[in-house]
Structures are given as structure tokens and as C-alpha cells.
N, C-alpha and C positions, 0 to 999 in steps of 0.2 A: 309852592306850586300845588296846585288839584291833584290828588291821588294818580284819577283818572288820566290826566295829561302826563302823569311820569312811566306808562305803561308803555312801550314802544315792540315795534318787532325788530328784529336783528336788523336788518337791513338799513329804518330809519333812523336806528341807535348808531351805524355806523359814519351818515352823514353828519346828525348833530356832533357827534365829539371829532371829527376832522374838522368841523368848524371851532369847537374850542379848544381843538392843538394849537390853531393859528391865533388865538386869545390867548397864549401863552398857559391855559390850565393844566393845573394837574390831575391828572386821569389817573385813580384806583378803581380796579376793578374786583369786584366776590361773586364767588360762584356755589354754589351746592344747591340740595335737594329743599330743605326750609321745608318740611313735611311739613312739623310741627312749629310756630314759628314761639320762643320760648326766650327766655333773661338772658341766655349765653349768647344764641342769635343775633340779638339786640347787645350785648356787649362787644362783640365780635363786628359788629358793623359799625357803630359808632368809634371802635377805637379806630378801623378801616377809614373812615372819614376822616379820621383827624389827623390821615397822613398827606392829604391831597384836597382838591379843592371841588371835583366832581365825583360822587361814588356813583358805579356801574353796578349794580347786581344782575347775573344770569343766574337761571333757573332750569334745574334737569325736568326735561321733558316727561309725561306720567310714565310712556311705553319704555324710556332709558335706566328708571328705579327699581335697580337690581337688589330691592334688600325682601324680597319673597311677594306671593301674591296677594299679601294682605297691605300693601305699600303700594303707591304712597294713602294715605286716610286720607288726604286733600289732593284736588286734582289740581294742575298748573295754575289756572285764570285763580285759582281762591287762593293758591300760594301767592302769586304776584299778587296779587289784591291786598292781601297781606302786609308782602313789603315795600308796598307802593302807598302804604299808609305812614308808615317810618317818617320822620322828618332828616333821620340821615341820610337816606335813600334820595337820590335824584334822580334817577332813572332803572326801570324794569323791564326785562326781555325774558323769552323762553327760549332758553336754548333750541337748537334742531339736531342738535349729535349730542351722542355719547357723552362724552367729555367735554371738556370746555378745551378743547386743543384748538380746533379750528374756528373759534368765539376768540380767542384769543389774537392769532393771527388777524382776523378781521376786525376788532377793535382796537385794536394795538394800545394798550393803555400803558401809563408808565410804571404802573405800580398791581403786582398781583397777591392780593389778599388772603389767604388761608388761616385757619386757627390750626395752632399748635393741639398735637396730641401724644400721647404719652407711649400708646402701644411701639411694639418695634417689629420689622417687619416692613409689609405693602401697607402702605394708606389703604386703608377700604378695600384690603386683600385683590387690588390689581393696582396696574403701572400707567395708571391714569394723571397722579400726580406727576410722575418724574418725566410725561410728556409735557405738561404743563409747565411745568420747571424749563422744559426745554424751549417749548414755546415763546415763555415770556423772556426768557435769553435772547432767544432771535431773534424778537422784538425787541432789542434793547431796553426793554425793561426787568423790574426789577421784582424776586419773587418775596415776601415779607408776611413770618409767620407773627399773628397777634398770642399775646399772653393773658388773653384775659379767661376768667372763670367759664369753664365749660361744663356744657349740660347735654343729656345724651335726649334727642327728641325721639329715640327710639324706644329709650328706655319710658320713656313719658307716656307715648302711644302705647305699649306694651301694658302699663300700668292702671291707665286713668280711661283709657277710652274704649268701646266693646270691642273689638276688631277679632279679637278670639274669643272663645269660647270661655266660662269661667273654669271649666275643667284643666285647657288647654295652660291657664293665667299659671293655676295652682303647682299645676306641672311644671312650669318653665322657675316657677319660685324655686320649688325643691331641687331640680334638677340641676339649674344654674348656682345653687350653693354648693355643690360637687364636683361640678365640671366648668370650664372657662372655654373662651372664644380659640385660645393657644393650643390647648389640648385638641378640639378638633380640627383644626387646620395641621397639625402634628400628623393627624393619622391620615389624611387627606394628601399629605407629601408621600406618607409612607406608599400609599397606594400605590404613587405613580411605576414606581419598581416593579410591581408583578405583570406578569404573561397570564394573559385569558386567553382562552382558546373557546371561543360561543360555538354552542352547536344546537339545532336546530332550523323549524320551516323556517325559510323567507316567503316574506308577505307582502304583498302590494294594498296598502290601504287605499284607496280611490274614494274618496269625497265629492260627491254631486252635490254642491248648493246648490237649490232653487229657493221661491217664494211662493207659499199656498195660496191658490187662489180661490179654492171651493172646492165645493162637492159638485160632481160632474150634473148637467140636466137630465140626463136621462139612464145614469149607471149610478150603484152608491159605491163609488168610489173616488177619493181626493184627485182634485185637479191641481198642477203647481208649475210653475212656470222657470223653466232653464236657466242659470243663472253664469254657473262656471264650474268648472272640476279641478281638482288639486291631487294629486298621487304623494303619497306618502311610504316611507320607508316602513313596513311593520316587520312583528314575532321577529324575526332571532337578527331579522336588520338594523330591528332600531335597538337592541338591546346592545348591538355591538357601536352602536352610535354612542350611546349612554355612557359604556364604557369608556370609550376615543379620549373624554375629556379628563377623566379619569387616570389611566394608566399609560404609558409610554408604548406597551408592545399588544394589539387585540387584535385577534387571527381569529377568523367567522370561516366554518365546515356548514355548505349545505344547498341545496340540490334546487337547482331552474329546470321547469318541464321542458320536455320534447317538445313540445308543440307553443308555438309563439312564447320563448324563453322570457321575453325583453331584459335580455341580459345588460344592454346599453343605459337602460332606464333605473335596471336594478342599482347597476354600478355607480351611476351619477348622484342618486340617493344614501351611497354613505359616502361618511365622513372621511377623507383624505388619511386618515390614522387607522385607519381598519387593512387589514388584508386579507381578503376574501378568496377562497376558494369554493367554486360553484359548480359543481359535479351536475347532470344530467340526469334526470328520474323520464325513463325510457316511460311513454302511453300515458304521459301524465299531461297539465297547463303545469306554467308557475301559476301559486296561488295567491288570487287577486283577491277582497272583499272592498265591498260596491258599497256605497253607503249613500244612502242618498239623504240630504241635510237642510230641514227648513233653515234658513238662512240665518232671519231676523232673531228666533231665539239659540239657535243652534241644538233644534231636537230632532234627532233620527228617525225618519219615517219608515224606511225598510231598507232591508239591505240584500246582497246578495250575494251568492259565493260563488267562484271558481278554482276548481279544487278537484282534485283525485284523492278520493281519502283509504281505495287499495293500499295493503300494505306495498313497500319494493319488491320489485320484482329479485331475481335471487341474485342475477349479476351488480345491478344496482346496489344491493345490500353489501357484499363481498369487497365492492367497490368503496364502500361507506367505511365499513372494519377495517380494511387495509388503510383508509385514509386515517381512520382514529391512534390504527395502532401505529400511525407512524409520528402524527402531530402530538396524542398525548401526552408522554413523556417527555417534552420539550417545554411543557408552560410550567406554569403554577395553579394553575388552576382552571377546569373544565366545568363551564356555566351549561344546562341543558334548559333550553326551550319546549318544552313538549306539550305543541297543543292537538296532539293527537290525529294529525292527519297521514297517519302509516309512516310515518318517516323512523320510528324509533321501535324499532320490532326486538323480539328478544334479543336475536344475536347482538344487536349494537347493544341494549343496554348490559349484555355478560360484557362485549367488551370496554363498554367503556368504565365498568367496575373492575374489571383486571387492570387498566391502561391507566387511569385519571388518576394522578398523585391527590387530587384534593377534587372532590365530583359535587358541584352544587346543581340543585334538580328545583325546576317549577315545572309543574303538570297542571295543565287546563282543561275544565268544561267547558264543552260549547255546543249550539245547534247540530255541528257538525258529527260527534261523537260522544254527545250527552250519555250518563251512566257507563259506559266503554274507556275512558281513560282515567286510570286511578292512580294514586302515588305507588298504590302496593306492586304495581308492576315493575316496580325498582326496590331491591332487597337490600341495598346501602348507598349512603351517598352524606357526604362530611355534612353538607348544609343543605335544607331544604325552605323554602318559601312557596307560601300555598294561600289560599283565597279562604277563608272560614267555612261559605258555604262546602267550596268543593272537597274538604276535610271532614263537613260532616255528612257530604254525600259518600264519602269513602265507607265514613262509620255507620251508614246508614241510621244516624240520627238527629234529628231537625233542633233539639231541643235538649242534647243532653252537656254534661259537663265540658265545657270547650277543654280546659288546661289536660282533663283527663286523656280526651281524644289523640292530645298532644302529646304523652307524655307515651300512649300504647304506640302510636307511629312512629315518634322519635325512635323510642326502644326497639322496636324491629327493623329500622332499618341503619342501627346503631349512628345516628345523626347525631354529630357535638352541638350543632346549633340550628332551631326549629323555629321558623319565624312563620305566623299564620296573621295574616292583613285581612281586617275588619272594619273595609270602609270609613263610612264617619264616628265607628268607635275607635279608631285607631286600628294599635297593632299590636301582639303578643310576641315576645322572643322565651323560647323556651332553651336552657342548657341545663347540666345538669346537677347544676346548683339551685336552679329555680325558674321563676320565672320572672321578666321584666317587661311594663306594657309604655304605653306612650299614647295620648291623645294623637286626633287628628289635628293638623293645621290648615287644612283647607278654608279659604275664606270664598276666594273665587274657581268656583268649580266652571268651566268653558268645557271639558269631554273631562269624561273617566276611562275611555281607551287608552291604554298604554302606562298607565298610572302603575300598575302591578310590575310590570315591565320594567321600570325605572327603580321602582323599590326591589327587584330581585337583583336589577346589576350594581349597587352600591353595597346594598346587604352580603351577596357576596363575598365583594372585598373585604368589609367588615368582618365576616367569616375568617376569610384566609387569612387576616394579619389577625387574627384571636381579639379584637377589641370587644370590649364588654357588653355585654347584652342591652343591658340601658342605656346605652349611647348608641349602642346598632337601630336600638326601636324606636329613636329618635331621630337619626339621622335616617332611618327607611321613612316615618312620618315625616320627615322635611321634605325627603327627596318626591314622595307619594303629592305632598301637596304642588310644589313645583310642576310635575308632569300633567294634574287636573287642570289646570290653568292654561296648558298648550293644546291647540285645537288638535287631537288626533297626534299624531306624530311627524307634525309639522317641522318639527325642530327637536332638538335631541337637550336634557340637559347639562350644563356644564357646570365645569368646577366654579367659575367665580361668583358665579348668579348663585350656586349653592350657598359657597362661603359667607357671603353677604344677606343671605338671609339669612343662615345659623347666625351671626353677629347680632342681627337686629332681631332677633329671638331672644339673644343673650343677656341685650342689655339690661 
């Protein structure tokens, strides 16, 4: 058969094989991602064939390919093209979910193909298989792993093709001769046990697409046309989102204005594993930031804020301490969001250095409090994560020794572990055995909002359960590149999408 003619969509795959149930055939069916389509692939399907008399391959959809954002290196139509060239192949589809659970159900084949693998544990560190398993039960068919030689197309992409950086390559070489896929999936359970207690502004990110249209006739100002707007969960919302997938228990302290709170909008924006308490900042808005977003490339034209950046008023505050000194002592650990818009005034931070058994601090520069918000206004705190520049805007210097600068802030504010993020050179962890850095992973960068955000709530945990510096600045650059790839704080990252791409980092 033509390549081209064995290509079908779900739909018309599922008429042709009801017509060859009723021709007595035997229907095998294989599924996976076929990034890279490589000798195991092709052994792995050919032995598939030679169980039955028609082989079915599905194919994971590009947006389904949870192994990071540098995956998959071939888009769908070139993977099928691919194995639509096979002569074992007799038919090719693109999945439309997740999984192959409901491809299954719908083609009902007799026979469901997988290769055999060695790790133990989750398949592909979720329970995608043993739906599958269920599936083809239900369908009275049959699930049947192959034994033939396997080849990692991860490891292949990782190795042979530019997708990272060579800095990045070099690193994963050294790195993964240390550390295994086990070990961080190890520490990643450990997490789920601890109690966070985030504190910090909530933030309404508001996203305007439009599309530019020009420069105005008779103003010099850009013209752009309304497209749609999206609200997003931001600052201490989405970090508590971040966390959600994370840990079993994340309790978010912190304050909706007086005035139009949209407490209903806030709320519907996290994640069902968060519990939120949202106190009242009297003559204040909640703080909204407006963002308005050419569409087509996704670049920020201008933005605008809504905001009271007053510190609290004194009942406000009193109100804030009472609530610290009642929650802190109940977690494991007190994550601060501080991007300087009055919410974290001395007396909170005296108390929440009395109260916080374990006090992890990020402090931001922004338009709103530029040169005014600096780490030195917290005199200890177990774990700190900081932005390079706004570390050397602390030190007031543009240009001098990063690890230095690190090493005088650590010390004064007796921090075990110092982690400063350096965009596309990566990230620095400093303790005080040394220091440990890690390339970036960033391949598709879509926003750099929130990115710092993601890498301060795993960093954290990394912190509180003491795991080692060089696997913190690795797993902050995995988790840093993950959140580049999400439009704004569209979506919060999770555990499995994480896991999955530390794997295909590893291999």
C-alpha cells in the first residue's frame, strides 16, 4: 500500500477495521510518541505484526508530549509519515488524547502492543499504562508486551541532534553519571509530605491579545486590533498553584483590596489543593497587571498596573502578624513572595522570622518599586532565591564577582542555601560547601513571566528536604524551563510533566 493511503484519522481507522473484524482479521494495535523513529521502533513493531494480521499504530499528539519543551524534535504529520513508510505498518492515526485509553475503546483491536521495560515503578512516571491495561480488558482484548532490543529515542535526541545547547549536552553527560531518573523521582515523593504555607501579593495577570495593525494616520502611536483576554492566576497565586502538584498540604496568607476584591475570580483561579486565606487590605484594589499581547508573536506591547503600593494600614498589618503567628508554626515551611508592593512591612518580616520554622524569601524588582525593594530587608531566612540582576542591584554592582555577592548575602542573612537564576546562563546554588551551577534548558521560550516563580516553589522544597545543591540547580533549571514555555500563568506546572522530562533529560 502507498505510504500516503495508510495515513487515516481516527475516525476513518475506526470504520476500516469494523469492516476487517467482520473478515475474521486480527487487529494489533501500538501506540507511543515515535519522536525519533530508530532500530528498537522498528523491532518493536515488526515483532507487533507478527502477532496478528492488521498492525494499527497511534501516535501522541505534539501538545500531549510531556517529556519537556524541547520534545517532541518532530511534529505529528513527520512522525506518521515516518511510520507510514514501515512495511509493517498498515495503518497510521494521530491520536486526540492523552493516552491511548479512549483510541482504544474506539478501535477495539484484539491485540495491544507495548514494549517491555526494565525500570520499576510508573511507566512513563504516570498511570497511563494501567488504564490502558484496563481498557484493552474491556475490550476483550489482549495486552502483550514485546521482548525485543530496546533503544532510548530520547537518549538518541539528547545525543545526536542540537535541541540543547552544547553547554546544556555536557552537563546532562556529567550530571547523569551521578545522578539517575530514581533518585529524583525519590525526592519528588519525598516532597509530597511537607506543609507550605505561601505568603505573599496575589496578582491578577490579565492578558489582552490583539493583532498590530500599524501606526495610527495621524498620531505616532501603534494601532492593534482586540482579539480576546485571558486572566491568569499570578505572584503568590500561582506559586501556590506550583506548589498544589507538588505537595499534599499548601496554605496561601494574603490580602484582596477593598475595593472590587474579585475574590470569586481569584478563587476559581487556584488549584483545588490550595487553601487560601484572603484577608482585606482596607483603600486598597486587588492587584491586577494588564498586559497587552501582540498575538501572532506573543510580544508585550505595554502593560499596566493596578495596584496600591502604600505600605498596610496598621490594623491591616496587626491583622497580617496575628494571622502569621497563628499559621506559621503549623507548616514546614514559609515560602515569601515579596514583590514589593507594601504588603511585607517590617513588623511582618520580624514576625515571620520569629514564627517560620524553615523562612524561604524571593524579593523582586519591578517598575512599581524599582531600587526600594532589596533582600537586605530581611536579616535571615533558611533559603533564599533571587534574579542575578536584582542581587546586583542590592550590591550596587553591574559587573562584579556574582559568587562573591552571593556569598556576602548568604552570610548576613545566615541562608543554608542561596540560589540566584541567570536567565539563559542558567542558575547558581550557593551552600556552604560551595557552589553548584546548571545550564538553562530552555528550548521554547512562549513568556518568561512566572518562570522565577516556578523555580522559587520547587527550589524550596529542595531546600526543606536538604537535597543537594547540584540537583536543586538542576531541577530549578528543569522546572525554570517548563514554566518559559507556558503562556504567562496560564497553567501551573506539575509533577508528571516535570518527571517526564527529567527522564528524557536523563536518558
Amino acid at each position: 500500500m502507498d505510504p500516503g493511503q495508510k495515513r487515516k484519522t481516527l475516525a476513518e481507522l475506526a470504520e476500516i477495521l469494523e469492516e476487517l473484524r467482520h473478515q475474521k482479521k486480527r487487529i494489533v494495535h501500538c501506540h507511543g510518541v515515535f519522536d525519533l523513529l530508530h532500530v528498537g521502533h522498528i523491532k518493536h513493531l515488526q515483532a507487533a505484526k507478527a502477532l496478528g494480521d492488521v498492525l494499527v499504530v497511534t501516535l501522541t499528539q505534539d501538545e500531549y508530549v510531556n517529556k519537556g519543551p524541547h520534545r517532541p524534535a518532530f511534529t505529528a504529520p513527520l512522525r506518521a509519515e515516518a511510520l507510514a513508510s514501515l512495511a509493517c505498518v498498515d495503518y497510521v492515526a494521530v491520536n486526540e488524547w492523552p493516552s491511548a485509553v479512549e483510541t482504544i475503546h474506539l478501535l477495539k483491536p484484539d491485540l495491544y502492543v507495548k514494549g517491555a521495560v526494565q525500570e520499576e515503578g510508573k511507566r512513563d512516571h504516570s498511570d497511563a499504562f494501567s488504564l490502558e491495561r484496563e481498557a484493552i480488558e474491556q475490550e476483550r482484548g489482549r495486552l502483550v508486551l514485546t521482548e525485543e532490543d530496546t533503544y532510548s529515542a530520547s537518549h538518541l535526541i539528547n545525543q545526536y541532534l542540537d535541541v540543547l545547547s552544547p553547554e546544556a549536552r555536557a552537563f546532562l553527560a556529567e550530571f547523569g553519571e551521578r545522578h539517575a531518573i530514581e533518585e529524583m523521582d525519590a525526592h519528588l515523593e519525598s516532597f509530597k509530605g511537607l506543609r507550605v504555607l505561601v505568603i505573599g501579593e496575589a496578582i491578577l495577570d490579565e492578558y489582552v491579545f490583539c493583532s498590530a495593525m500599524g501606526k495610527a494616520n495621524k498620531e505616532p502611536h501603534l494601532v492593534s486590533r482586540y482579539l480576546r483576554e485571558e486572566t491568569y492566576a499570578g505572584g503568590a497565586l500561582a506559586i501556590a498553584n506550583h506548589l498544589s502538584s507538588f505537595c499534599d498540604s499548601v496554605k496561601l496568607l494574603s490580602f484582596l483590596g477593598e475595593e472590587d476584591s474579585k475574590e470569586s475570580l481569584v478563587r476559581s483561579r487556584l488549584n483545588d489543593a490550595v487553601s487560601p486565606t484572603l484577608l482585606t487590605r482596607h483603600g486598597a484594589p486587588t492587584i491586577v497587571k494588564r498586559r497587552f499581547v501582540e498575538s501572532y508573536f506573543g510580544t508585550k506591547l505595554f502593560e499596566i498596573g493596578v495596584m496600591g503600593n502604600k505600605p498596610l494600614s496598621t490594623d491591616d498589618e496587626k491583622a497580617f502578624c496575628d494571622e502569621i503567628d497563628k499559621r506559621a508554626p503549623e507548616v514546614d515551611a514559609v515560602l515569601v513572595a515579596d514583590y514589593g508592593h507594601g504588603l511585607l512591612t517590617p513588623s511582618v518580616i520580624s514576625t515571620l522570622a520569629e514564627k517560620a520554622p524553615f523562612l524561604a524569601v524571593n524579593v523582586q524588582t519591578n517598575p512599581g518599586n524599582y531600587g526600594f525593594n532589596m533582600i537586605s530587608k530581611y536579616d535571615w531566612a533558611s533559603f533564599v532565591s533571587i534574579q542575578e540582576n536584582e542581587l546586583r542591584l542590592e550590591h550596587r554592582d553591574p559587573s562584579g564577582d556574582l559568587r562573591d555577592m552571593m556569598d556576602r548575602s548568604a552570610e548576613k542573612m545566615s541562608a543554608k542555601k542561596f540560589l540566584v537564576t541567570r536567565g539563559s546562563n542558567g542558575c547558581v546554588v550557593r551552600d556552604r560547601k560551595g557552589f553548584a551551577e546548571a545550564p538553562a534548558f530552555s528550548v521554547q521560550m512562549v513568556d518568561r513571566i512566572g518562570a522565577g516563580d516556578a523555580v522559587l516553589a520547587l527550589a524550596t522544597l529542595c531546600a526543606r528536604r536538604g537535597v543537594a545543591s547540584d540537583v536543586m540547580a538542576f531541577m530549578a533549571s528543569v522546572v525554570g524551563a517548563e514554566a518559559c514555555a507556558i503562556m504567562g500563568n496560564s497553567r501551573a506546572v506539575d509533577r508528571e510533566t516535570f518527571i517526564r522530562h527529567v527522564a528524557s533529560l536523563l536518558k
